[in-house]
N, C-alpha and C positions, 0 to 999 in steps of 0.2 A: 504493500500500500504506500510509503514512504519512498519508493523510487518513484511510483506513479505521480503522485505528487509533486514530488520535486521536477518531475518532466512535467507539468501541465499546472504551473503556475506562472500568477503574472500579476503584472500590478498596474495598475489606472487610474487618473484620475475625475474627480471629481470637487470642484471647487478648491478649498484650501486642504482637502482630503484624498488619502490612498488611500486606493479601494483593493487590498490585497484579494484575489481569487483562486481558489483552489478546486482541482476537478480530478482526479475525483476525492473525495475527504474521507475520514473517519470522524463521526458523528460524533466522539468525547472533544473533537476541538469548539464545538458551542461553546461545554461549559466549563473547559478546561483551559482551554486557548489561550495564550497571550504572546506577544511581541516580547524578547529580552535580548538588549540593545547593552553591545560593550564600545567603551570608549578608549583614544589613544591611550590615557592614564590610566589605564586598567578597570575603571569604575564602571559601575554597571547600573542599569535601572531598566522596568520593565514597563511594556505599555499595554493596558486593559483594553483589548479592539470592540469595535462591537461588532457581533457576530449577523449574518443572516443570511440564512440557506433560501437559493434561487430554484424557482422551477424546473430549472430544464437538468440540475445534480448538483450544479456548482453550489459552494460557501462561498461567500462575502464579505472580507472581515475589513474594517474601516478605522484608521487612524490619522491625526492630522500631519500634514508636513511637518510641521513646530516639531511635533513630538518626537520625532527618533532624533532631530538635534545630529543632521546631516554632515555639517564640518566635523563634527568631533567623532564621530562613527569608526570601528573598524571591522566589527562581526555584527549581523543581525541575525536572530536565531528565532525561527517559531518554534512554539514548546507546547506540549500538551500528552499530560496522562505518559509518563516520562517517555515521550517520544521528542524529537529536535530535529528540526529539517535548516539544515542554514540558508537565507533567502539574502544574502548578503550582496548580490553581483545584482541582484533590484536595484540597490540604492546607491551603494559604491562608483558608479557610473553618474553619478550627478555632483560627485565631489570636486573641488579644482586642488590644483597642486597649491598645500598650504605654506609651502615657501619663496611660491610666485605669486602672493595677493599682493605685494604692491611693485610688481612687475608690466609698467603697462602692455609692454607689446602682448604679452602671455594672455592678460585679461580682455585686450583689444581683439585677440584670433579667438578666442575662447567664446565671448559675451558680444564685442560689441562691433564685430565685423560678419554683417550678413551673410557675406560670400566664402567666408573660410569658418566660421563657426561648425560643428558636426552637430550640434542640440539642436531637436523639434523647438516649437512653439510652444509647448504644454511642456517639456526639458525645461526652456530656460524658464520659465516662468518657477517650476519646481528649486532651481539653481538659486536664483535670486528671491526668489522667498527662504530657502533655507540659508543663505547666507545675508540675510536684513539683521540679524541680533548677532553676527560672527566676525564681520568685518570690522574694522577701527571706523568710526565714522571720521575722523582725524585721514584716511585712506582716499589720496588724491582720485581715486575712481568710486569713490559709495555715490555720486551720486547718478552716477552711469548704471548702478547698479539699480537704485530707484526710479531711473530712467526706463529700463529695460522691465521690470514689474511691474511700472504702471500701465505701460503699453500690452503686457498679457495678461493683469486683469481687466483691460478694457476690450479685449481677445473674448471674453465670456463675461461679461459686466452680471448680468443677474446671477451665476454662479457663484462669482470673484469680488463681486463689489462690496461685500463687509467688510473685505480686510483692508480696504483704502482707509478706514480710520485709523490700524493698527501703522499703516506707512505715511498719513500724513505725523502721526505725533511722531515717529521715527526723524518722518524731514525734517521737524523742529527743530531736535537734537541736534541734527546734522548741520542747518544752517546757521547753528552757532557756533561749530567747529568748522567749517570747511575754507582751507586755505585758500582765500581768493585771490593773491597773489602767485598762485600757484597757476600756470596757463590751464592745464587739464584738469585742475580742481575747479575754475572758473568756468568751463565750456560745461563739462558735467553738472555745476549748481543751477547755470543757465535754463541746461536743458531738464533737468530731474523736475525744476519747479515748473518748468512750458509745460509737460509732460502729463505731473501729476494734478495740473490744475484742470486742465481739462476731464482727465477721468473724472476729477471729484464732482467738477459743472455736469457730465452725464448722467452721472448719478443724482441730480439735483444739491448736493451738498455743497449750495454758493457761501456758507460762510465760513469753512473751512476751505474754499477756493480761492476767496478773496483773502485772507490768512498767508495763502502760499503766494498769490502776486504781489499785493503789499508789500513782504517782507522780504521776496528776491527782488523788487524793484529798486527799495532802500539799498541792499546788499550791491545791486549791479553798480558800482558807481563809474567805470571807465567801460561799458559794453565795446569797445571797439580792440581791448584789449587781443582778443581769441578771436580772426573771424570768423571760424566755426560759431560761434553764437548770434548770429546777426539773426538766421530765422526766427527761433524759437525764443530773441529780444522780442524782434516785431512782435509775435503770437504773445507774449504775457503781456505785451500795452495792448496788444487788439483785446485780449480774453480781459485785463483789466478794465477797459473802457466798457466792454458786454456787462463783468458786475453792475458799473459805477450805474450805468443805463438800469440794471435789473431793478436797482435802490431806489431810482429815480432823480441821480446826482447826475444831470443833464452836461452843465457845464465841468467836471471833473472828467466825465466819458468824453467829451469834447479832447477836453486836452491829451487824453491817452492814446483815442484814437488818431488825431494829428501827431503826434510820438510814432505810433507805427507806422505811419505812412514814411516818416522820413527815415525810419528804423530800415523800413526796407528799400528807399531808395539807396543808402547808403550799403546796405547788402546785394543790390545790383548792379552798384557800381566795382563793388570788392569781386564779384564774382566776373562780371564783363571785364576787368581790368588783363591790359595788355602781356602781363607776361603768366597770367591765369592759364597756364597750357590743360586745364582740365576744364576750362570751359565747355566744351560741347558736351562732356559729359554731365554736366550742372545744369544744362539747358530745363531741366525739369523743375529746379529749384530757382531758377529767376520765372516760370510759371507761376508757380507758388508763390512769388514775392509779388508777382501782380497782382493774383489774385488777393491777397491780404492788404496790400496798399486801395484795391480798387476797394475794397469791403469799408476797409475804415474812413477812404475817404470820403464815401457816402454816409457810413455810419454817423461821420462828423456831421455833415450837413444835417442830419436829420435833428441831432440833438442840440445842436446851434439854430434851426429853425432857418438857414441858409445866413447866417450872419457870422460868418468865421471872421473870428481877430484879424483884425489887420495884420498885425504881430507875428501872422504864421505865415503871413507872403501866400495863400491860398486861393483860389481866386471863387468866389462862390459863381454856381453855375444859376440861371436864371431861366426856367424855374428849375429849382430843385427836385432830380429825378424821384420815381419812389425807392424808396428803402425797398433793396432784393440783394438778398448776399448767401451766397451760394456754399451752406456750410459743409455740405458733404464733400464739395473739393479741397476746400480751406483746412479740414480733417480728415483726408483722406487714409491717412495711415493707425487709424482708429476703428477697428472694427465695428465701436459700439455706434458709429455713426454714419454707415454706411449705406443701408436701408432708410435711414432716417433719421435727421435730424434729433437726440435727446431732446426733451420737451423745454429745458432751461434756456434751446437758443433760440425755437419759437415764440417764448415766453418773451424777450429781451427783442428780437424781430418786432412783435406787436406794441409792445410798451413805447420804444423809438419812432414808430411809424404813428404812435397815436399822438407822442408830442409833439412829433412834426407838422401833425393835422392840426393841430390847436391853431386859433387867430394869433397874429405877431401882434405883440404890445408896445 
């Protein structure tokens, strides 16, 4: 029974949980069952799964990522009614080498480069969740790291989206440690906050979204630092200026939105620029910058009522188009808004468009 086993298990997930399965089982693992997990230090601890047998033979036994405490892992053992099956080559495969975590290039081919990564989508998400409490948040890449989590819990948003509270209080943490002096701690804080503010806006959680722009906006103080940061500059003044609008802070959305606009002319010029030998490859990313300059420039007009500052050298158009901004391109790298615009940017769409309508006084 224990060879069969061992040949015809596997594991999957399910929101912030493994779903260990076993085909075929012995029946004392219900009540006998549990997970016993050793560590580099020899320490050990065990995890109480919960158990439930599937129609078609299989067992189902469910434990969360947190819990086997993946960096620190070197044996996992199922145990039951003294039998031990070691299911260790499960999990072992989502560890990274713990002598290259502040190795960038190692974490760059590993995590943060598309084309040479070997982990699925539902991998790294597994990876970066179990290393969100493992890493130094002081670790000029943590915030690549909450970069890369936010984006696959937005992968299964109604699955995944409780534990965006457990990683926005992590940001906190982080954004009061992270070396912004540091080039690649700066592009990462950039992006981790772009990143994470939008999941939270999908899930409708705008007061923990406005939390994360605010407070990278303060932090950004020289954005032209990294150009790697220019898009996802632009996107936390656009998604800032969407809060400010959400509140009904007309002229505050004004000004964020004029911010992005010039966020991204100034990202199109770094990317057009002449000795830019990978422009044509970026050609997709000055789309993008259009697309977010063309959004917020209307978005301004609508919350200025067509009466932009002189101050911003803008030139208002006469009449003033209607407010249409096109979020599932603007977020296209967001699964959770790909179908459909989340309701918070509907909501923020209508609210803009209805101050617009109001009489000028």
């Amino acid at each position: 029974m224990m060879s069969s086993i061992a040949n015809k298990s596997h594991v999957k997930l399910c929101g912030g949980e493994f779903i260990l399965e076993l085909e075929p089982y012995d029946r004392s693992i219900i009540d006998k069952g549990e997970i016993r997990v050793t560590c580099h230090d020899g320490s050990e601890f065990s995890i109480n799964c919960k158990t439930q047998p599937e129609n078609d033979g299989r067992l189902s036994l469910k434990f969360s990522v947190q819990s086997l405490r993946i960096p620190a892992l070197t044996k996992v053992l199922l145990i039951w009614a003294g039998n031990s099956l070691d299911i260790s080559g499960l999990f072992l495969r989502y560890q990274l080498d713990s002598d290259k975590l502040n190795d960038n290039v190692y974490l760059t081919k590993n995590l943060f480069n598309a084309q040479a990564r070997n982990y699925s989508l539902d991998d790294l998400f597994v990876v970066t969740y179990a290393y969100l409490n493992a890493l130094p948040l002081d670790n000029q890449n943590f915030g690549g790291l909450i970069t890369i989590l936010s984006y696959r819990i937005a992968d299964k948003l109604e699955e995944r989206g409780d534990i965006l509270e457990a990683v926005h209080a992590t940001y906190r943490h982080y954004r009061d440690k992270v070396q912004s002096h540091n080039a690649v701690a700066f592009r990462w804080l950039v992006s981790s906050s772009s990143v994470l503010a939008t999941a939270l806006l999908a899930t409708g959680s705008v007061t923990q979204a406005a939390d994360v722009v605010d407070g990278a906006l303060k932090a950004i103080v020289h954005p032209s630092f990294n150009p790697l940061v220019h898009q996802n500059y632009a996107m936390l003044l656009f998604q800032g200026g969407l809060i400010k609008a959400w509140y009904g802070h007309f002229d505050e959305a004004a000004s964020l939105f004029i911010g992005a606009v010039n966020a991204g002319r100034y990202g199109m010029i770094d990317l057009l620029h002449p000795q830019n030998n990978w422009v044509i490859g970026q050609m997709s990313d000055c789309h993008k910058f259009l697309l977010i300059i063309e959004a917020a420039y209307c978005a301004s007009l609508a919350c200025t009522k067509n009466k932009l500052p002189p101050e911003s050298r803008f030139a208002p158009v006469n009449p003033a188009p209607k407010l249409q901004i096109n979020f599932k391109a603007i977020f296209e790298r967001f699964e959770c808004c790909k179908k459909s615009p989340p309701p918070f940017f509907e909501q923020v769409l209508q609210k803009m468009q209805a101050h617009q309508n109001q009489p000028k006084t």
